[in-house]
DOSE-429457 format. One line per 10 residues: number of its first residue (from 1); their letters; for each residue z, y, x negated of C-alpha. Coordinates in pm, whole numbers, plus 50000, padded with zeros to 5 digits. Example, Ala and Ser with C-alpha at 12.3 -4.5 7.8 and 13.67 -1.06 7.14 Angstrom:
1	as	50780:49550:48770  50714:49894:48633
END
This chain:
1	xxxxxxxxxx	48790:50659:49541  48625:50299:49514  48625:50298:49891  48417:50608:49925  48178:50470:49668  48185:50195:49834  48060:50343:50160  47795:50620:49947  47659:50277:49812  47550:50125:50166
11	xxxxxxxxxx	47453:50461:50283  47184:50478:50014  47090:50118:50052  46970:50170:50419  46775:50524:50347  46632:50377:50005  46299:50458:50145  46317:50811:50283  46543:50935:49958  46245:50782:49736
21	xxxxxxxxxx	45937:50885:49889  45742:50639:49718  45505:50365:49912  45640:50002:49901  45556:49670:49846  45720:49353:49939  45775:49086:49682  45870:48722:49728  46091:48548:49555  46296:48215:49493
31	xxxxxxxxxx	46607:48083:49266  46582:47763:49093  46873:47558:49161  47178:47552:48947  47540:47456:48995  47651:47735:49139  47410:47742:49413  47180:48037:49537  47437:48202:49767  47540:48510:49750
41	xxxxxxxxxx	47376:48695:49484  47314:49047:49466  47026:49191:49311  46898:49528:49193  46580:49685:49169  46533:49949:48897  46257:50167:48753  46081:49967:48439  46153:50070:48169  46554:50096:48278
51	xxxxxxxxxx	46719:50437:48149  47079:50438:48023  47361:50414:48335  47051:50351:48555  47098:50372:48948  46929:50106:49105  46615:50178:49386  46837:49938:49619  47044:49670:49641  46987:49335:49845
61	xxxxxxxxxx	47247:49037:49901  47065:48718:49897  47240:48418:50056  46930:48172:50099  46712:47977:49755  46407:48199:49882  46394:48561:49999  46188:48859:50024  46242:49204:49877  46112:49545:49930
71	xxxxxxxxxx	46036:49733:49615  45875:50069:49547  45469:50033:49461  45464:50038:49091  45321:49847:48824  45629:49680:48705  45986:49689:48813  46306:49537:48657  46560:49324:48870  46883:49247:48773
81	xxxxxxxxxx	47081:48992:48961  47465:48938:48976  47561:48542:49098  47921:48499:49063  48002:48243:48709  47672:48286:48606  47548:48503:48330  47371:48829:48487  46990:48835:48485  46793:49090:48391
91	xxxxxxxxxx	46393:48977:48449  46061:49228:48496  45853:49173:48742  45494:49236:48816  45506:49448:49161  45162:49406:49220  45106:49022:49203  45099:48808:49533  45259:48510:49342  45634:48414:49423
101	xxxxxxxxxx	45885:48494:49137  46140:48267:48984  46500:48309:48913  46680:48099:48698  47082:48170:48596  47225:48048:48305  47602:47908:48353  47740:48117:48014  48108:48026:47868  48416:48021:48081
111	xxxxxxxxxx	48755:48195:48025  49035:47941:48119  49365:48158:48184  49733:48138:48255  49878:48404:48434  50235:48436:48355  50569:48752:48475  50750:48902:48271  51026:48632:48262  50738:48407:48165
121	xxxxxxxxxx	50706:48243:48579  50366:48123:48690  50206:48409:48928  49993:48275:49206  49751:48470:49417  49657:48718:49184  49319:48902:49206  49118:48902:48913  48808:49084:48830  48599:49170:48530
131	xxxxxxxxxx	48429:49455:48406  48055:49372:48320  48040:49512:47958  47743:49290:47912  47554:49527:48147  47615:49845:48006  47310:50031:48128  47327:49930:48490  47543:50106:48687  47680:49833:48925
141	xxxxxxxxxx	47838:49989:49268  48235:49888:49375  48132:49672:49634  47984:49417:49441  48237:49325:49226  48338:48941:49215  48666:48845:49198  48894:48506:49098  49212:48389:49233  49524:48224:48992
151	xxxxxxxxxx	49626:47917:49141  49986:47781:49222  50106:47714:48862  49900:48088:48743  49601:47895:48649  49252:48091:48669  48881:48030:48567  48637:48308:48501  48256:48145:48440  47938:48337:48388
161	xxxxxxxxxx	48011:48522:48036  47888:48595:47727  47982:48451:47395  48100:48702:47128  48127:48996:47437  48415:49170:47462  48586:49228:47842  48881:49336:48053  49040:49111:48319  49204:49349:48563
171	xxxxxxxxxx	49455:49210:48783  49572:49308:49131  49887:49221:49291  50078:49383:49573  50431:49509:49430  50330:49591:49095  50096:49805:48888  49725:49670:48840  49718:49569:48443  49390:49530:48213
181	xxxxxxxxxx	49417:49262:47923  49109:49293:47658  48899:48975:47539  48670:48851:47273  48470:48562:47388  48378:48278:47127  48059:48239:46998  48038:47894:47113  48269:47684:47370  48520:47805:47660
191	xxxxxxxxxx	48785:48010:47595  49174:47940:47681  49419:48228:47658  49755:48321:47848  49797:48656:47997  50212:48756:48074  50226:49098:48305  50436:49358:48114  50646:49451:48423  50685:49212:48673
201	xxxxxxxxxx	50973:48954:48738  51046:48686:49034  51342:48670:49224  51458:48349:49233  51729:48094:49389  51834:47838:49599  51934:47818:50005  52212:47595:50093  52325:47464:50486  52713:47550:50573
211	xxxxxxxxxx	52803:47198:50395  52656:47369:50085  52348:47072:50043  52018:47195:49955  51784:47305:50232  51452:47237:50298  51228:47496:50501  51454:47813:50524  51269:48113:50544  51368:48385:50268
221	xxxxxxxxxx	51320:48730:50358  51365:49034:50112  51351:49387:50251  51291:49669:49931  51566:49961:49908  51554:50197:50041  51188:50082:50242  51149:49870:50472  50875:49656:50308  50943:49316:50365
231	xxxxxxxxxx	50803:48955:50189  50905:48590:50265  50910:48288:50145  50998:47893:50234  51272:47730:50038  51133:47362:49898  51241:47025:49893  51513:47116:49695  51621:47408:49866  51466:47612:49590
241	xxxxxxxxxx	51269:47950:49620  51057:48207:49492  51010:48577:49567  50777:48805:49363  50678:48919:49158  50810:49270:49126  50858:49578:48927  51119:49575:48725  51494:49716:48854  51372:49697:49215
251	xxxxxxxxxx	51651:49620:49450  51649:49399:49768  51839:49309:50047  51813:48888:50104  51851:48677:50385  51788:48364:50464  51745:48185:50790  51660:47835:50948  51646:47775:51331  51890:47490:51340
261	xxxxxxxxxx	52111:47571:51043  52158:47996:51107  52126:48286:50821  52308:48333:50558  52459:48717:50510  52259:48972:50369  52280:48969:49995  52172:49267:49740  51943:49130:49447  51747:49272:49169
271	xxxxxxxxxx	51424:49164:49038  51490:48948:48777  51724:48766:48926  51728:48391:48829  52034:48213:49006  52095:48357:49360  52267:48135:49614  52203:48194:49966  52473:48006:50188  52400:47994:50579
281	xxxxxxxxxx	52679:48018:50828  52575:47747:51042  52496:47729:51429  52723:47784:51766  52656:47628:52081  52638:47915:52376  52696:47781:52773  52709:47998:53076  52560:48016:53407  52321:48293:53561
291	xxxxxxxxxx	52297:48416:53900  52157:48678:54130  52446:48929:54217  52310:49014:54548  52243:48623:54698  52489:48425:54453  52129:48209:54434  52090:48045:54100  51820:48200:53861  51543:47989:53702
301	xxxxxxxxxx	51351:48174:53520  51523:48401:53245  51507:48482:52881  51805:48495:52622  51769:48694:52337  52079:48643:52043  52025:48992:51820  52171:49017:51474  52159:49328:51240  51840:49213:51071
311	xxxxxxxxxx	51712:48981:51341  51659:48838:51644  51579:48530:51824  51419:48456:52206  51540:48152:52406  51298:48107:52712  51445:47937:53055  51194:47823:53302  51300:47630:53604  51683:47578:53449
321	xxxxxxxxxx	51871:47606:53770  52026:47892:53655  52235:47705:53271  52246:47847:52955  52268:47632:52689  52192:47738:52366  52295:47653:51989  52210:48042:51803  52333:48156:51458  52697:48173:51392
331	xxxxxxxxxx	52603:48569:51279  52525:48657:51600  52644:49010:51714  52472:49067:52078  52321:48860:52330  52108:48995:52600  52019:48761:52939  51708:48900:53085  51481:48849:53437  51173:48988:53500
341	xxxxxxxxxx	51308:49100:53855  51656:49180:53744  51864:49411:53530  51901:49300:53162  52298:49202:53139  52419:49276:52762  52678:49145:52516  52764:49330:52221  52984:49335:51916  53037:48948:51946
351	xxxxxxxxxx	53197:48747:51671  53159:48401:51688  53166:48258:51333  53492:48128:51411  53401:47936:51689  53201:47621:51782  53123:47659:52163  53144:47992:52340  53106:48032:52723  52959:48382:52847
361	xxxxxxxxxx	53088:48260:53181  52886:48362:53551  52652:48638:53485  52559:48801:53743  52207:49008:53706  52119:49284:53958  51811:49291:54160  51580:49562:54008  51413:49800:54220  51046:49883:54158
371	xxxxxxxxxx	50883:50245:54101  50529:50333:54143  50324:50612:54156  50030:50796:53953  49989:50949:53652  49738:51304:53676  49634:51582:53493  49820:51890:53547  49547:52119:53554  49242:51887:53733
381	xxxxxxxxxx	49471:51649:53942  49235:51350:53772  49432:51050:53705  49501:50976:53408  49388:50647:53250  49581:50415:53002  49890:50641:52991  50233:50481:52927  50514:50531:53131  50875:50291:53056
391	xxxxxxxxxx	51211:50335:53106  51380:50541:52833  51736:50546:52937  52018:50518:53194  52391:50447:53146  52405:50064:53080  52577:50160:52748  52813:50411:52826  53102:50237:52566  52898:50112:52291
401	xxxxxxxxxx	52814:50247:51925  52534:50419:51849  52397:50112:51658  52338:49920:52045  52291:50206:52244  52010:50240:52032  51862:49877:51989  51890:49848:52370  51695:50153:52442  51451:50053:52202
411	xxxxxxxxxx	51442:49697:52361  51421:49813:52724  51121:50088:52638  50873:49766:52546  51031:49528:52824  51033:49770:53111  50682:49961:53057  50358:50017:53252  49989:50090:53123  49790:50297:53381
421	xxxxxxxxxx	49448:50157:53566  49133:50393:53613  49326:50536:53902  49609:50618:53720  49804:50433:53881  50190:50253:53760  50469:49957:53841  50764:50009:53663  51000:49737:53727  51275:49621:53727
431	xxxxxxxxxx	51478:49952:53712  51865:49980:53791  51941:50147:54160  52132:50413:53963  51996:50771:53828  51758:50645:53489  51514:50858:53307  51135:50754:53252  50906:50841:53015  50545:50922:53048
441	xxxxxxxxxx	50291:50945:52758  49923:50978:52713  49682:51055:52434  49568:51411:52406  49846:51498:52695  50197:51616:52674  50467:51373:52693  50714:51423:52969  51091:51230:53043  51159:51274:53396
451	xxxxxxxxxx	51513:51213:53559  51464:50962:53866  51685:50948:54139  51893:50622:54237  51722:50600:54585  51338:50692:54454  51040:50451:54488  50802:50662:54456  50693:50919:54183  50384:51113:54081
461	xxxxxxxxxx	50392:51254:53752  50150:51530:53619  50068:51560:53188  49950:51866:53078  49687:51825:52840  49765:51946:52479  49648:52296:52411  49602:52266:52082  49354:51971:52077  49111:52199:52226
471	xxxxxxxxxx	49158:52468:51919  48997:52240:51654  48795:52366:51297  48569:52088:51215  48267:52085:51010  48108:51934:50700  48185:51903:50332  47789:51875:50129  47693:51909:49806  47424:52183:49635
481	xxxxxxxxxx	47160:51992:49776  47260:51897:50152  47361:51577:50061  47711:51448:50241  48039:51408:50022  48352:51268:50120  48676:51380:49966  48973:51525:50011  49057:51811:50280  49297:52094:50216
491	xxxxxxxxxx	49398:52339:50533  49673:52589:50468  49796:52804:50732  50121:53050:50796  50341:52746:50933  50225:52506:50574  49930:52296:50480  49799:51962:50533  49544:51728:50322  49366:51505:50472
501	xxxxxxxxxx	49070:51194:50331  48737:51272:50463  48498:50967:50456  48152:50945:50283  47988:51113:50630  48076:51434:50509  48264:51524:50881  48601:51651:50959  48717:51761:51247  49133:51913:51300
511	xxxxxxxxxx	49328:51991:51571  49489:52337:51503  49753:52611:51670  49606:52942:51700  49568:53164:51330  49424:53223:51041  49370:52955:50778  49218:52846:50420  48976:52575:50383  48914:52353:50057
521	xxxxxxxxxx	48757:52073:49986  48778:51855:49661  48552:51592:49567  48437:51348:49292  48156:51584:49262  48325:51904:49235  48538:52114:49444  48398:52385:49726  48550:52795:49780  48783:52831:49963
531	xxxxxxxxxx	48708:52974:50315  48894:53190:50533  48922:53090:50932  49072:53246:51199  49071:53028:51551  49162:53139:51900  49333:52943:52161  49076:52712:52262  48804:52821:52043  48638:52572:51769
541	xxxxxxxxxx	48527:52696:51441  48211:52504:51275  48244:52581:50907  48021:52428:50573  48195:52322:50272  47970:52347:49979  48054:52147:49646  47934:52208:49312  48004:51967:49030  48083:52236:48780
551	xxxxxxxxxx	48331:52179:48535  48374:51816:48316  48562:51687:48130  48557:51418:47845  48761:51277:47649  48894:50957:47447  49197:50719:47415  49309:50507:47136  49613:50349:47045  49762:50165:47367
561	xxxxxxxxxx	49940:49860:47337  49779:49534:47495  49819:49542:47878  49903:49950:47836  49705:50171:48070  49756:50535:48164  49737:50738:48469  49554:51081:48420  49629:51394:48602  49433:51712:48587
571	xxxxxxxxxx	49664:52013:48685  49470:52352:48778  49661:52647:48645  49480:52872:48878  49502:52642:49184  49843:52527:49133  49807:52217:49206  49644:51878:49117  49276:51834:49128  49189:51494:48997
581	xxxxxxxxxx	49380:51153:48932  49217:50872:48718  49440:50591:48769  49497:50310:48531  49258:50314:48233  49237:50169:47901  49127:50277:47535  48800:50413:47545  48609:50705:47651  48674:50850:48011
591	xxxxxxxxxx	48465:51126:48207  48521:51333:48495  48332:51603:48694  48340:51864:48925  48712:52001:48841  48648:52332:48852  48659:52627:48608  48971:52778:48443  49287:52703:48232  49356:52303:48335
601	xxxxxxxxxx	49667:52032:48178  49650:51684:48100  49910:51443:48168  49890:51132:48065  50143:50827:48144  50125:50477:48037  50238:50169:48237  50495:50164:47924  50709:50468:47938  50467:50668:47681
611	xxxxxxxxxx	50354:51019:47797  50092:51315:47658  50000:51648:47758  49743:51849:47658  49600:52159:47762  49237:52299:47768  49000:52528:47920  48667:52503:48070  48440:52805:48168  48141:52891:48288
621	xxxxxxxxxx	47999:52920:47949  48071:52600:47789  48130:52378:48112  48216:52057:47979  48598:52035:47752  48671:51722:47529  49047:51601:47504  49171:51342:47219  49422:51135:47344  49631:50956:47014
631	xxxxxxxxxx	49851:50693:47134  49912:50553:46752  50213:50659:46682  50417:50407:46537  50718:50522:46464  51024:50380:46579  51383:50585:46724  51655:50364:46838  52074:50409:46719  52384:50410:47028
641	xxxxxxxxxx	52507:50621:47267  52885:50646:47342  53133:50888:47491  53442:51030:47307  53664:50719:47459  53414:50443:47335  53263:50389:47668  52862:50382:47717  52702:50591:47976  52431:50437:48206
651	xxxxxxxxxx	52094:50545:48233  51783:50665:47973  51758:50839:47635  51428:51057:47649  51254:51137:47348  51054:51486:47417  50807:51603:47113  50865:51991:47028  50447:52011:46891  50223:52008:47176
661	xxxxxxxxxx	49982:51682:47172  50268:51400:47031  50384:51115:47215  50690:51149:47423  50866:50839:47542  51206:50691:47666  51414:50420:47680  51706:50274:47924  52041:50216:47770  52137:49871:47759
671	xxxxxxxxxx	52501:49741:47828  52637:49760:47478  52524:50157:47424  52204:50081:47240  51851:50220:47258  51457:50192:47118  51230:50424:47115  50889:50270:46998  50544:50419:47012  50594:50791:46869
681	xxxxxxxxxx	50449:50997:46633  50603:51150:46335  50743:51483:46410  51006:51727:46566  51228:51560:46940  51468:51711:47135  51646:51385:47256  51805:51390:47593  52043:51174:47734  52053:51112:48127
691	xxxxxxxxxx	52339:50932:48313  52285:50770:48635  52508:50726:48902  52476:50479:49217  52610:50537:49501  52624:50260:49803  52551:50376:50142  52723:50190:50451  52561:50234:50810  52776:50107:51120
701	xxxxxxxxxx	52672:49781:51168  52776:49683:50781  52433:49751:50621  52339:49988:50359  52156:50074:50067  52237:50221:49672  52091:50537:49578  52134:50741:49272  52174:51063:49063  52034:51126:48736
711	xxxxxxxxxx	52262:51426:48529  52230:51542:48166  52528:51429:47975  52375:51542:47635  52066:51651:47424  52026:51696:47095  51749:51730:46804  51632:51504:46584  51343:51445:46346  51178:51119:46348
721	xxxxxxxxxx	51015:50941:46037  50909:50575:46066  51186:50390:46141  51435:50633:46218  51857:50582:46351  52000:50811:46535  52350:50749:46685  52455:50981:46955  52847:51115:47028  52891:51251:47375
731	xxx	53109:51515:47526  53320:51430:47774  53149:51223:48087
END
């Protein structure tokens, strides 16, 4: 939700006045100079004397040595102003005096920090911010929040703190979980400490050229399993590279490629992984001649495109008197010669990594033929503006796999495509003279494919407009006191439901079928009734969603490790379902409001594999519950796991407490049978064993993926006292 405070933050700061109702002043002010400069400070302007967690009157970013503020007309006000590695300053000023003010920062102490992986590699470009503990009764909004950035070898420097303070440097990275490490500042002098990530590891290795020397400036792509998210990197001068980091066990597909040495085949890798070799296959030199099949005329201007499974690459020929000559990667599988006024001519299921030359011959490309026409609504016979209309398919690829039937269609749908003008009007070339099928497409309209004939020209094509996206509920979600909330949406109707994020505005506003639906909303500041709507064809239903922030709950954590955090979930018993998430806190006290009233669990998981649950109840009596979460057990259960025939299964042993409010936990089973369990709490388990099973995946064109199955190949109980060994026997796999 830091994004919707983030937006509730600046919609306050431009109706300060009008929310106040107070007369203002204007008050002038200037920085004295310092190292850091007078750029971009924010500053806050609170009631004097300042009450605990105060909200500030407004807040201004200042980017010049003298500015002006507005303030509300009292006798004395208190700023507090936030210059990134500087100390925060809290001053009083006199409202009423004509006299400039004077703002001075003090530098404070530095933190000087190493940010390391798991497997102990330098991380670079990590985010890192800081909580301001030293302001603890100003309530500073997410926006302003300054942040650092580790360098190349992990190094980082935080200025602007406080000796003998205590704070948490969060970091943010893009594969892995965001991790909080606590520290003490000195009372005198800088402070240098080394922060490792407790789950994150680098993939890394080295890309060779088919004579199997080092390369320079291949590009190194991983693609997750079973996603599609992709990073890269650039081997260096010694052919060396760098991917990550990740979270730990997360499988990749590699590949690496250079534009005059080829690609090496895809490789699977796991994070972790220290010593990967990535060979490429080298290039092969492609000749041929292109010409038009009606004239026998050489062709100038064309394009070759030489497609792989996991790539492609675009050779442009302008003015070439109709010769192809190329040099493309050895692992290329389909080459395509395209003309802007001819038919695309394809090549497919090639195989030339045995070769050194290979001749594609005389092609000879077709003259395309050129359709045009308008696009109009059905109903009004207006024409239809910005609609799409391409060529979706004709039989180019009657003998091909599915794999190319569908990579050309997908190819010739953005090559062979036309965007309609205010007239609605299209030129769709170049098309084959044989029977193909278009396709039409327009926001808000119906899309259509339409078969056109091998002698058409011409073609009008009418969209009927979508139905539905005139049968709408939209409306507002508000709290007690008219203010606008955003939050999250629920609609559930006969045919499901759908949630949806509705910004700070308040509005919403859904495209429905015809029926009968219930309406929820659920908000940081409490959750609304459910309503009841039924909506017509064509009819829109305006409908308030009122919040009340009724129902909190508090609560404490102790006991997590360093860089341990936990994710809190707040289950409704009576809803079914989830109604808040706090994601990724530390030891301390947490609060949240507005969950509702009824019977409610807790779940709590830590970044480490440690879980709680607890249960509690909040009515309208009491409205406010307190929860005690323990995490200091330290008792230890660790031992073997084997089958009857001496072999170890693969996968986790699960610890799972049998008294409500103890630490449950698990560990996976390393390679010689063994476990630990570390972090529970004396007491009664039931200890489960789970075996996992991969299985690889193939697809046609040789790529795939691993997936898995997790099964219960035993549980037993056990009672756990300090240090405690427990060896398990299995039954048969």
């Amino acid at each position: 939700m830091k994004q919707l405070g983030f937006l509730l933050s600046l919609f306050l700061l431009f109706l300060v006045s009008p929310v106040q109702g107070e007369d203002t002043t204007t008050l002038h002010g200037r920085f004295a100079t310092n190292e850091n400069g007078a750029p971009n400070v924010w500053i806050g302007v609170f009631e004097s004397p300042m009450r605990p967690s105060a909200e500030a009157w407004s807040w201004t970013q200042v980017e010049s040595t003298e500015f002006t503020l507005t303030v509300p007309d009292a006798e004395e006000i208190q700023l507090v102003a936030l210059q990134k590695d500087s100390l925060p300053l809290v001053q009083q000023i006199s409202s009423g005096s004509d006299e400039p003010f004077v703002l001075e920062f003090q530098d404070g102490i530095s933190l000087d920090g190493t940010l390391l992986s798991t497997d102990g590699i330098p991380v670079a470009d990590a985010r890192l911010t800081v909580d301001r503990n030293d302001l603890p009764n100003v309530r500073i909004p997410d926006h302003i929040e300054y942040s650092w950035t580790s360098d190349a070898d992990g190094r980082f420097k935080i200025g602007g703190l406080s000796p003998n303070e205590r704070y948490e440097i969060q970091t943010e990275l893009p594969f892995i979980q965001d991790e909080r490490f606590p520290v003490r500042m000195p009372e005198n002098g800088n402070y240098r400490q080394e922060f490792r990530l407790s789950d994150a590891y680098f993939v890394l290795g080295r890309v060779m050229d088919p004579d199997l020397s080092s390369l320079q400036h291949a590009t190194v792509t991983s693609q997750f399993i079973p996603d599609e998210l992709k990073t890269t990197t650039t081997s260096d001068a010694e052919g060396e590279f760098q991917l990550g980091p990740f979270a730990r066990n997360k499988e990749m597909w590699l590949v690496a490629t250079h534009d005059e040495e080829g690609s090496s085949p895809r490789l699977q890798a796991t994070s972790g992984e220290h010593d990967i070799e990535l060979t490429l296959g080298g290039m092969v030199q492609v000749i041929g001649t292109v010409i038009d099949a009606s004239t026998g005329d050489l062709i100038d201007d064309f394009t070759l495109l030489a497609a792989r499974a996991d790539r492609s690459r675009t050779y442009p020929y302008i003015g070439s008197k109709g010769e192809i000559s190329s040099r493309v990667d050895s692992r290329t599988t389909a080459l395509i010669v395209d003309s802007d006024e001819h038919n695309a001519h394809f090549i497919v299921d090639l195989e030339l990594e045995s070769v050194d030359e290979y001749d594609l011959g005389v092609i000879a490309l077709k003259p395309g033929r050129e359709l045009t026409g308008q696009v109009l609504d059905a109903s009004t016979g207006n024409p239809v503006e910005g609609a799409t209309v391409s060529l979706y398919h004709h039989d180019w690829a009657g003998d091909i796999d599915l794999h190319w039937h569908g990579f050309i269609r997908s190819l010739l749908s953005y090559t062979v495509e036309s965007i309609t003008n205010e007239e609605g009007e299209y030129s769709l070339k170049p098309l084959p003279d044989e029977s193909v099928r278009i396709s039409a497409r327009a926001w808000e309209y119906v899309s259509q494919e339409l078969e056109v004939g091998e002698a058409a020209t011409v073609l009008d094509i009418r969209l009927v407009h979508r139905k539905s996206l005139k049968t709408r509920i939209r409306g507002r979600i508000e709290t007690g006191t008219g203010e606008p909330v955003g939050g999250m949406l629920s609609i559930q109707g006969d045919r499901g439901s759908t949630r949806s994020t509705v910004q700070d505005d308040g509005l919403f506003d859904h495209a429905v079928n015809p029926g009968t639906y219930k309406v929820r909303a659920m908000t940081d500041q409490g959750n609304s009734d459910t309503i009841t709507v039924t909506v017509n064809e064509d009819e829109t239903q305006e409908i308030t969603l009122t919040v009340e922030s009724k129902g909190r709950l508090s609560g404490n954590i102790s006991g997590l490790w360093d860089g341990e955090l936990v994710t809190l979930s707040v289950f409704s018993e009576v809803e079914r379902s989830t109604v808040r998430n706090i994601y990724r806190i530390g030891n301390g006290e947490f609060h949240t409001a507005g969950i509702g009233f009824g019977e409610f669990t807790l779940n709590a998981s830590s970044n480490r594999g440690r879980e709680q649950v607890r249960t509690f109840e909040l009515s309208a009596g009491s409205g406010e519950a307190f929860v005690e979460l323990n995490f200091t057990g330290d008792s230890r259960l660790y031992g073997s796991v084997r089958f009857p025939d001496g072999s170890f299964p693969k996968g986790t042993v699960t610890a799972m407490p049998k008294q409500s409010g103890s630490t449950s936990s698990s560990s996976e089973i390393n390679d010689d049978g063994t476990y630990e369990i570390r972090g529970l709490d004396d007491g009664e388990y039931t200890v489960r064993t789970m075996e996992t099973e991969e299985i690889a995946v193939t697809n046609p064109d040789g790529s795939g993926f691993k997936t898995g199955t997790s099964t219960s190949v035993g549980q037993v109980d056990a009672v756990v006292r300090g240090d405690t060994e427990l060896n398990i026997e299995l039954t048969s796999p």
